[in-house]
Backbone as a printed PyTorch tensor [residue, N CA C, xyz], in Angstrom:
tensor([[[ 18.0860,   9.3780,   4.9110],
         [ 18.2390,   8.7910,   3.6010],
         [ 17.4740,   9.6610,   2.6030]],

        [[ 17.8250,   9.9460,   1.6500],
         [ 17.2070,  10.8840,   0.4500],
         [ 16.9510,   9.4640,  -0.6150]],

        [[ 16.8840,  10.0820,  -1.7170],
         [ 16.5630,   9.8370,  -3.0860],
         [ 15.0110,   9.4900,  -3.3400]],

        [[ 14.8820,   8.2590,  -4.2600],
         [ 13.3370,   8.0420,  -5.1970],
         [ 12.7260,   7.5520,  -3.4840]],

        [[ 11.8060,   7.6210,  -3.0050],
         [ 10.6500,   7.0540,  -2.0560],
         [ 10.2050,   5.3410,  -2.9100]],

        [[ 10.3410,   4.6830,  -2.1470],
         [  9.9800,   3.7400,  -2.4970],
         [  8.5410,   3.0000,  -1.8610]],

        [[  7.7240,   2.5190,  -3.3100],
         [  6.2900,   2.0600,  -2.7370],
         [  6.0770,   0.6280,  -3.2370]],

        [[  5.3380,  -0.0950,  -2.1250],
         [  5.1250,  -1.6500,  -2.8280],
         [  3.5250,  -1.4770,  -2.5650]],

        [[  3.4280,  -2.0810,  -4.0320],
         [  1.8440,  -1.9700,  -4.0210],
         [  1.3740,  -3.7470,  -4.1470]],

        [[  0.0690,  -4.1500,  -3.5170],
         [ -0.2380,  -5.2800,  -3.4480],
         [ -1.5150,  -5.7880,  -4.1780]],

        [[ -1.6540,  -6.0020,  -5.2770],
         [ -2.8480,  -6.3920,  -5.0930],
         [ -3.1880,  -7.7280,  -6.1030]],

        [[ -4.2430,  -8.2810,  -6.0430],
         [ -4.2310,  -9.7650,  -6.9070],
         [ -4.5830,  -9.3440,  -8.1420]],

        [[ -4.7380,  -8.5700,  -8.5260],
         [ -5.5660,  -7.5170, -10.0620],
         [ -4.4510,  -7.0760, -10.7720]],

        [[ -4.3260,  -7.9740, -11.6170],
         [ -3.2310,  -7.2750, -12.6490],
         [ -3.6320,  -5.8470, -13.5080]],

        [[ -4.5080,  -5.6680, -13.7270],
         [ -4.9100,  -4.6190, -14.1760],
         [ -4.8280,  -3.0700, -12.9180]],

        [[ -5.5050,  -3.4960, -11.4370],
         [ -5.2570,  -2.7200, -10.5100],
         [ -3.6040,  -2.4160, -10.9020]],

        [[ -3.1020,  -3.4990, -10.0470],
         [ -1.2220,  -3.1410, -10.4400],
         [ -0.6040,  -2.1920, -11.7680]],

        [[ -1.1540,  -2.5290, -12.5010],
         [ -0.9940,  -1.8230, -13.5280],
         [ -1.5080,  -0.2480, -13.8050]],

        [[ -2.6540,  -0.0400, -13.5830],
         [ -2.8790,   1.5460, -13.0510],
         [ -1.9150,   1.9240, -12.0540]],

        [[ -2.1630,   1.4700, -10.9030],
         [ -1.4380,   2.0370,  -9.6930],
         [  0.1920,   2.1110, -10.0180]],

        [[  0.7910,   1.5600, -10.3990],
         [  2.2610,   1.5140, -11.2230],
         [  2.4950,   2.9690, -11.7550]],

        [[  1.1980,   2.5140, -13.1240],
         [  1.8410,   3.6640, -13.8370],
         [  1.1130,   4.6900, -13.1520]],

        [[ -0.0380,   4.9860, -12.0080],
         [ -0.1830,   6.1570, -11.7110],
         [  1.1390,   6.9460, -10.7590]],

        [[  1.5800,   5.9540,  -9.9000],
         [  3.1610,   6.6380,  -9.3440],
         [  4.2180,   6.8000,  -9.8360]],

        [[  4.0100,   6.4630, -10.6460],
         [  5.4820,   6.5740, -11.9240],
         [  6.5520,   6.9790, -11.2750]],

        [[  6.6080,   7.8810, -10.7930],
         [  7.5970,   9.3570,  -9.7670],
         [  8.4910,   8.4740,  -9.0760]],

        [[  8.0230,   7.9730,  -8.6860],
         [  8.1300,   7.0550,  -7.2050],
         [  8.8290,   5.7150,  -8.0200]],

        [[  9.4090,   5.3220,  -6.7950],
         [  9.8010,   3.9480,  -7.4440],
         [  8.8640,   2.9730,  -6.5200]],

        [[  8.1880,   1.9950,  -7.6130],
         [  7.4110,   0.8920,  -7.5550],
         [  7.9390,  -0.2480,  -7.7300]],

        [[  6.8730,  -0.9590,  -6.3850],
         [  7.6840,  -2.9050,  -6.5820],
         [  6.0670,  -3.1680,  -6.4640]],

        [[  5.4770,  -3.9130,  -7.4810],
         [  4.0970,  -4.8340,  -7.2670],
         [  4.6880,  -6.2460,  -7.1640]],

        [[  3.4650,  -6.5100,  -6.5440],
         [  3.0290,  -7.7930,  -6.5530],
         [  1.8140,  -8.0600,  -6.1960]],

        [[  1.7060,  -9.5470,  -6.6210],
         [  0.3590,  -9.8280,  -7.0440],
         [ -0.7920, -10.9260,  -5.9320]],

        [[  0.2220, -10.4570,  -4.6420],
         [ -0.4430, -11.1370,  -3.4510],
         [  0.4050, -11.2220,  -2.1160]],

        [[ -0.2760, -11.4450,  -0.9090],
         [  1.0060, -11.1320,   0.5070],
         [  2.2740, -12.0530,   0.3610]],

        [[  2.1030, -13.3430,   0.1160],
         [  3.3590, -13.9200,  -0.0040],
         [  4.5130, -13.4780,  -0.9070]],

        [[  4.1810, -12.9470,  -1.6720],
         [  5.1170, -12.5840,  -2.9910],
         [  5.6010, -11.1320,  -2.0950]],

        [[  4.6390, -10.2900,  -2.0480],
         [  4.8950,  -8.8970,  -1.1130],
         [  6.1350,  -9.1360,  -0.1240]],

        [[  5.8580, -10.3260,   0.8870],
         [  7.2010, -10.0060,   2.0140],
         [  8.2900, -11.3990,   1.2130]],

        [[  8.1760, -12.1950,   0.2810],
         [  9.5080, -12.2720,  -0.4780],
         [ 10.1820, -11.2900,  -1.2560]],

        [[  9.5810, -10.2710,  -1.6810],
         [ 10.2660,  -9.0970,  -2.6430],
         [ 10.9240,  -7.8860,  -1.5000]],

        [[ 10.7330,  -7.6540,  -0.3140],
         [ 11.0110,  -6.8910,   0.2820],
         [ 12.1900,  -7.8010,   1.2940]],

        [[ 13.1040,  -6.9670,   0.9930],
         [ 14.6490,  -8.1570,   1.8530],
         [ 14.7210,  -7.0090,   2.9610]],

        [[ 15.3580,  -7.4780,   4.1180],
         [ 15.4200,  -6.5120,   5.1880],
         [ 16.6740,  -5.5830,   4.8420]],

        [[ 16.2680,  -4.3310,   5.4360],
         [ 17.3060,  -3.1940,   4.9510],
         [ 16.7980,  -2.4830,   3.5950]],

        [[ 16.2680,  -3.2320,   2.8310],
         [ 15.5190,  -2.3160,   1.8160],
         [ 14.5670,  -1.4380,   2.0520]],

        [[ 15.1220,   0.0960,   1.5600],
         [ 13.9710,   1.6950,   1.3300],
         [ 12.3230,   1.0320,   1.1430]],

        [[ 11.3080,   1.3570,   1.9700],
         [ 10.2790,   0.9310,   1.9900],
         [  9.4750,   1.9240,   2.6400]],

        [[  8.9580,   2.7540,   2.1840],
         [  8.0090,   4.3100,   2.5980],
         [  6.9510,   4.0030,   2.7790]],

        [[  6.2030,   3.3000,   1.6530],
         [  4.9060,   3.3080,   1.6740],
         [  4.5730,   1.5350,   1.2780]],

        [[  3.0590,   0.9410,   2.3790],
         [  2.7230,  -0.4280,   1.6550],
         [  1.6180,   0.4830,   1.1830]],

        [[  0.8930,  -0.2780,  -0.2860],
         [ -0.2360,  -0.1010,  -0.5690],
         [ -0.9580,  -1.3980,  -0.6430]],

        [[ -1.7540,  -1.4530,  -0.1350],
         [ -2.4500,  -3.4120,  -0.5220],
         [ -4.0780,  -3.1740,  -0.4640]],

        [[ -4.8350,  -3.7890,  -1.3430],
         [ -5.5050,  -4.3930,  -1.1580],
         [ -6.0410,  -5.0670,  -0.1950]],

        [[ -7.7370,  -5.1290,   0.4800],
         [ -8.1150,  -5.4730,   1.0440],
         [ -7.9470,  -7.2840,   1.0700]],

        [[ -9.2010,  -7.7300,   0.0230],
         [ -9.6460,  -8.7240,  -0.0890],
         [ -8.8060,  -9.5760,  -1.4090]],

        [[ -7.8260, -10.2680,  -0.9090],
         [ -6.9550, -11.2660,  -1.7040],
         [ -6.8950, -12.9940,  -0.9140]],

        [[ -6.9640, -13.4330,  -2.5710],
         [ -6.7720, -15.1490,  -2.0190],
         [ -5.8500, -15.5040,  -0.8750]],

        [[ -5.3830, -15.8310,  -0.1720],
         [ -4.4930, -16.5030,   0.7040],
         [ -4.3750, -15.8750,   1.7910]],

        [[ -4.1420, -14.2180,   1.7290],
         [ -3.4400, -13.7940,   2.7500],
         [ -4.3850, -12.2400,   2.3840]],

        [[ -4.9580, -11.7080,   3.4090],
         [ -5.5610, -10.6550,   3.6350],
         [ -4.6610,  -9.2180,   4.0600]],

        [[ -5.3590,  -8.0310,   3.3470],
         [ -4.4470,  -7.0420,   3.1310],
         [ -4.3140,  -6.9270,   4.8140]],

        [[ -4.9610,  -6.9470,   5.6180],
         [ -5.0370,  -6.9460,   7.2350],
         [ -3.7010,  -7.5430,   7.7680]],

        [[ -3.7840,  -9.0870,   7.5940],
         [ -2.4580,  -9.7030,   7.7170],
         [ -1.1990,  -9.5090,   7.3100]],

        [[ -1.1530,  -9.2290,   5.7050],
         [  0.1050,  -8.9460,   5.0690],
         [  0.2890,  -7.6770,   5.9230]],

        [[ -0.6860,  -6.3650,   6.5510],
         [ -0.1750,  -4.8860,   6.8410],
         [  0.7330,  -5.5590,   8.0980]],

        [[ -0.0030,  -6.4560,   8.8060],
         [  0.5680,  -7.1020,  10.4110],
         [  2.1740,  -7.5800,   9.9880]],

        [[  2.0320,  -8.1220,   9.0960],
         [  3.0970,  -9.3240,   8.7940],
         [  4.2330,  -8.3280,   8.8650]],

        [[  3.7970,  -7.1950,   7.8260],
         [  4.9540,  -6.3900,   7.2930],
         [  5.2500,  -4.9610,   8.4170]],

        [[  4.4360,  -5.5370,   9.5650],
         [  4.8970,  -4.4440,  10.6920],
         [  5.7520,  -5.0910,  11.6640]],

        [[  5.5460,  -6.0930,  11.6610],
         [  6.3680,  -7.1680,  12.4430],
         [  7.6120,  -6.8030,  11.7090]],

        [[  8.2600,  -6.7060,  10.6590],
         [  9.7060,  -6.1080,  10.1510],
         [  9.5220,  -4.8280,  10.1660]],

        [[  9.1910,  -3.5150,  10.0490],
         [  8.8420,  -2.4310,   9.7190],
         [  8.1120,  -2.0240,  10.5290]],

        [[  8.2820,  -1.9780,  12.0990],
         [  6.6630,  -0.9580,  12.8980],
         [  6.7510,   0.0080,  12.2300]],

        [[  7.2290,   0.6970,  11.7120],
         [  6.8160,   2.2330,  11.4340],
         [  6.0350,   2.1840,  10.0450]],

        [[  5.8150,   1.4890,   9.3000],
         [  5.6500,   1.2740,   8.0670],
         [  4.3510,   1.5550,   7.9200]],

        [[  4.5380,   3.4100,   7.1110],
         [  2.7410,   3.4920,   6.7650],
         [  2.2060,   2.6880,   5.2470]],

        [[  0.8670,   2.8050,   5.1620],
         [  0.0690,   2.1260,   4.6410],
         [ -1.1060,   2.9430,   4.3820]],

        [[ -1.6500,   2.1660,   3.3710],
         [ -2.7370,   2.3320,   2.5680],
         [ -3.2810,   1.1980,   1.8860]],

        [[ -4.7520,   1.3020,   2.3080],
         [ -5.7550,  -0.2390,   2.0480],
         [ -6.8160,   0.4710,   1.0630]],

        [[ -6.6330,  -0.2610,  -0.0060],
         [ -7.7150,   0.0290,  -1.0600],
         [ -8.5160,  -1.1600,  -1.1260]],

        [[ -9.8470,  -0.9900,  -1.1960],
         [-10.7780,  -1.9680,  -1.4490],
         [-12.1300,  -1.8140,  -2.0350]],

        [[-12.2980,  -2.5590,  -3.2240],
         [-14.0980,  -2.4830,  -3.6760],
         [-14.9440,  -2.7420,  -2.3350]],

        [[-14.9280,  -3.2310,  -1.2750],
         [-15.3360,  -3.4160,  -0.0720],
         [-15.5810,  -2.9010,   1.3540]],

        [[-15.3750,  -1.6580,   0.9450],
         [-15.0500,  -0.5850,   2.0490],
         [-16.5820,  -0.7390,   2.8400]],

        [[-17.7650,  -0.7250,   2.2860],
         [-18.6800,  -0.7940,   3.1500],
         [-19.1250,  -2.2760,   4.0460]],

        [[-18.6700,  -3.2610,   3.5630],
         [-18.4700,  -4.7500,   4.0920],
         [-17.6220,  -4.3160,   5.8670]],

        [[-16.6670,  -3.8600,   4.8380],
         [-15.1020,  -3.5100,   6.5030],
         [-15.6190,  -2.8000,   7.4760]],

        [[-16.3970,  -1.3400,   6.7160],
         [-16.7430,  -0.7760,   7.8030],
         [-17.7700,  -1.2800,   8.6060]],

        [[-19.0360,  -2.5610,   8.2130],
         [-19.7010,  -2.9460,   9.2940],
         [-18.9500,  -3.7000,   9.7700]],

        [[-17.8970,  -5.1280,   9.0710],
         [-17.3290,  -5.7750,   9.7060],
         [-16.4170,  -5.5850,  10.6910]],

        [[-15.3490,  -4.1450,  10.5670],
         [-14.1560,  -4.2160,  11.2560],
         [-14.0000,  -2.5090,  10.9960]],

        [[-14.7660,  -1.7190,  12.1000],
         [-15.3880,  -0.7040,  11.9010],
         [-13.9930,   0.3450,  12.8080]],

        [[-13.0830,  -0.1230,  13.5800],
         [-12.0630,  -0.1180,  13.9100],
         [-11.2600,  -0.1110,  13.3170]],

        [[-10.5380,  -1.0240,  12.5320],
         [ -9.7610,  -1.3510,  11.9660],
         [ -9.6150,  -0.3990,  10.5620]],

        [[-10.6090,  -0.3930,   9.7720],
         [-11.0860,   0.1090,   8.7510],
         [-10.9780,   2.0020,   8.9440]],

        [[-11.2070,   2.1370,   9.8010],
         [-11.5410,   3.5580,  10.5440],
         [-10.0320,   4.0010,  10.5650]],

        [[ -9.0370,   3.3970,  11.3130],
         [ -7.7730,   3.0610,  11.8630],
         [ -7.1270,   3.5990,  10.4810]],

        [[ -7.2650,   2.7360,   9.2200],
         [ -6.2300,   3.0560,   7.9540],
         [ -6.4250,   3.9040,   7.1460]],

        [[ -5.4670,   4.6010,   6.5210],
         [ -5.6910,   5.3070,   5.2360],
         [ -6.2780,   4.8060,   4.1560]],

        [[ -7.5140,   4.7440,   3.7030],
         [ -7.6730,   3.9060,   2.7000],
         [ -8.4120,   4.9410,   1.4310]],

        [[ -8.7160,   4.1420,   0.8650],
         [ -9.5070,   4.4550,  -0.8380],
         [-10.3570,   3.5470,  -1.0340]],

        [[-11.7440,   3.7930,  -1.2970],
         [-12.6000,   2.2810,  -1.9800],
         [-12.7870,   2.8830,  -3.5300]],

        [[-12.5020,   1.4630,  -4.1620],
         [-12.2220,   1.1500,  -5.0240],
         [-13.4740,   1.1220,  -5.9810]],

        [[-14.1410,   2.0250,  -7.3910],
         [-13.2800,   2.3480,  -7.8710],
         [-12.9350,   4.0790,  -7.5020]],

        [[-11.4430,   4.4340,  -7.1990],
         [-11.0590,   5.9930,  -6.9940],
         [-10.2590,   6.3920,  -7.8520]],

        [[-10.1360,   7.7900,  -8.0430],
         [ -9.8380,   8.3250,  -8.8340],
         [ -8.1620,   8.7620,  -8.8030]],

        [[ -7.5800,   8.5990,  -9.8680],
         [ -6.0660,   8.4610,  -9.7800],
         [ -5.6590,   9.6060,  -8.5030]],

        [[ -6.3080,  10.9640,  -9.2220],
         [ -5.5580,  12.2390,  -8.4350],
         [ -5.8680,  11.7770,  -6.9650]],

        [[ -6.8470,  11.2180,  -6.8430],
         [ -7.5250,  10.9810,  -4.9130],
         [ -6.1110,   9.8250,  -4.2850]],

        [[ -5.3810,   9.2730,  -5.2880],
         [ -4.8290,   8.2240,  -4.8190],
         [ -3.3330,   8.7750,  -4.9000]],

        [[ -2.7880,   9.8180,  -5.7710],
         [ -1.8170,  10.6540,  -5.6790],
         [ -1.5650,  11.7190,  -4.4890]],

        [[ -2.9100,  12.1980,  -4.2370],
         [ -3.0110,  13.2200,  -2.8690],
         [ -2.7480,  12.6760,  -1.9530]],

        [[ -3.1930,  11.6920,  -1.6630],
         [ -3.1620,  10.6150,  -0.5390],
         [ -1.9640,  10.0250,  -0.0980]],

        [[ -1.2510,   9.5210,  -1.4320],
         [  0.3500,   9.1540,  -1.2660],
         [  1.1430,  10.5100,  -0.6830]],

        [[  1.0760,  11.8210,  -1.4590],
         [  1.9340,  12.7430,  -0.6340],
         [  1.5720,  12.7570,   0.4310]],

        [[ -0.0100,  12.8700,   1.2030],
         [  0.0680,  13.1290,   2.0310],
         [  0.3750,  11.9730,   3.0710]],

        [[  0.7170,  10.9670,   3.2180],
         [  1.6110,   9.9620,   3.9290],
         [  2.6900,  10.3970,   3.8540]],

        [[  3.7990,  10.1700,   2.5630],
         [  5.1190,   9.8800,   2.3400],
         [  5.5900,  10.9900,   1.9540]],

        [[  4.9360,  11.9990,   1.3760],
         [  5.5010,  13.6310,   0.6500],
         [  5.5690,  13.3540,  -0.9290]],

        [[  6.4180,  14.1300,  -1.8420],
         [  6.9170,  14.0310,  -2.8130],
         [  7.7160,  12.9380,  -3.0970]],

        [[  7.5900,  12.4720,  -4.2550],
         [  8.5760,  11.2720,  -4.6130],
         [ 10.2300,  11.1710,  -4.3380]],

        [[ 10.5720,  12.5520,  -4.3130],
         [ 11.9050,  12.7630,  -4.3390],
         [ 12.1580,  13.3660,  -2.6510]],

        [[ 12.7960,  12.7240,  -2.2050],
         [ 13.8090,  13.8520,  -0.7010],
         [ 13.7450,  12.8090,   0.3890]],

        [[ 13.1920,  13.3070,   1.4570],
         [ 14.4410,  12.7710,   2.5880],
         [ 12.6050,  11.7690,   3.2040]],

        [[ 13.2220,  10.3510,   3.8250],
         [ 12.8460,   9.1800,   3.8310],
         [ 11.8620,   9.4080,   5.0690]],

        [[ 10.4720,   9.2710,   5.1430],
         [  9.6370,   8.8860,   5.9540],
         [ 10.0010,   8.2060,   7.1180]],

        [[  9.7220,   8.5320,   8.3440],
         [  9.6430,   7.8860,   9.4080],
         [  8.3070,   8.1350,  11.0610]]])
């Protein structure tokens, strides 16, 4: 499959969403503003390259939503951003270790490098 790479970014911070949006511009973006909303916006069969989520959200934890959304998608890479990165790493020093992440606050270009280097360029042929 070619064309735009598609990224869903997660997080409860409208303002986060809003950087991260317009920092991928390139790319085509779906936010939302927490896990439940995340796996209602994503229908099966829909282009899905990259999750980005947030750690620490009301209801549903970026941990769970990554599980939830591998249960449809095993292959489905990811990226966990969190103001909390040093909490995770004593708490879940595995897990934390395990993902691509960013603690929060990072710098746009650190979060652009990071996306190619998962998914590539915004434009061409579909991650797997």
């Amino acid at each position: 499959m070619t064309g735009v790479k598609h990224i869903l970014v997660v997080d409860d911070d409208a303002l986060m969403l809003s950087v991260i949006g317009r920092a991928l511009q390139d790319y085509e973006v779906t936010l939302a503003r927490d896990g439940d909303e995340a796996l209602r916006v994503t229908a099966p069969g829909m282009r899905l390259d990259l999750l980005i989520t947030d750690y620490l959200m009301p209801a549903m934890m970026g941990d769970e939503l990554l599980g939830r959304m591998r249960e449809r998608r095993p292959s489905l890479k990811a990226l966990v951003i969190s103001g909390h990165g040093g909490l995770l790493e004593r708490e879940m020093p595995d897990w934390w270790r395990a993902q691509p992440h960013l603690e929060k606050p990072f710098a746009i270009s650190a979060l652009r490098d990071l996306v190619v280097r998962l998914i590539g360029p915004p434009f061409g042929r579909e991650t797997r």
